[in-house]
C-alpha positions, 0 to 999 in steps of 0.5 A: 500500500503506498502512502496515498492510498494511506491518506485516501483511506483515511479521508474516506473514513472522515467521510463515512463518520460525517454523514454518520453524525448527521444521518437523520438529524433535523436541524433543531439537534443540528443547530443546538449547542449545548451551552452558550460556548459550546459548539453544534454538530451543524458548526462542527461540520462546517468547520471541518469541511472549511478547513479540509477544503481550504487547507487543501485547496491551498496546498495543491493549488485548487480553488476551494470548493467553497467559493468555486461551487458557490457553498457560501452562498447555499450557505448563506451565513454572512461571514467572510468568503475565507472565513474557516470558523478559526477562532470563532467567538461563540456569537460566530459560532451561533451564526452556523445554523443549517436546515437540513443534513444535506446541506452539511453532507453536500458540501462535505462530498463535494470537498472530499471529491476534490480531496480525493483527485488532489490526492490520487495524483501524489507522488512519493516525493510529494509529500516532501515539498514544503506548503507553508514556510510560516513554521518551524520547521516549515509544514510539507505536504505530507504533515499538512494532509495528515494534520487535517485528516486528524483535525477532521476526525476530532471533530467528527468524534466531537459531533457524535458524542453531541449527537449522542449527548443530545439524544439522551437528553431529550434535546 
């Protein structure tokens, strides 16, 4: 197995546990956030498929999905068009609210789809070369799509245990 089927692997999994996190879900569990500083499952998603989408994008040198397909605007959020909800405030994070699964699921398919043919084009060598010089040591290609394949699945699980504590409660 060569390390690309390695990462397909693995974003495959992301997307197999986020339309897990949302299968049957209307957006009252969607959108609830347990307190006041705490994120949603519709937050979570989001946030994961922006940073998968814009991460990327920039690292093979795509237009992200987000703006190339038009999602901000299905969206319709009224955030900034780059806006990846990094370090929202919780009145941000209020602001990601959906009313269905399958916007959510959408836009995550279409970004895993271009993931996907990024990632059937490595090389070996690929994953050595530098995408961002901003850090010590510089980020290559290889510790970026594995530190967004993690950050996906943090919050995947995080959704899950959500959609979970949700249910229980009677939310």
């Amino acid at each position: 197995m060569h390390a690309k089927d390695i990462l397909i692997e693995g974003y495959t999994r992301i997307r197999e546990e986020v339309h897990a996190a949302v299968d049957g879900l209307g957006p009252e569990l969607l959108n609830t956030r347990p307190s006041d500083d705490a994120n949603s499952m519709s937050w979570l998603l989001w946030h994961l498929t922006r940073v998968q989408d814009d991460h990327v994008a920039d690292a093979f040198g795509l237009e992200q999905v987000w703006l190339a397909q038009d999602w901000e605007k299905r969206f319709g959020l009224g955030l900034p068009r780059h806006d990846t909800g990094y370090g929202h405030s919780p009145a941000k994070v209020a602001r990601v609210r959906v009313d269905s699964a399958g916007l959510l699921t959408g836009y995550y398919d279409a970004v895993h789809e271009q993931t996907l043919g990024a990632l059937r084009s490595l090389t070996a060598g690929d994953l050595e070369r530098v995408v961002d010089d901003n850090w010590d040591p510089p980020v290559t290609l290889g510790v970026r799509l594995v530190s967004v394949l993690s950050d996906d699945l943090q919050h995947t699980g995080q959704a899950a245990y959500l959609r979970g504590l949700l249910q229980s409660t009677g939310a």
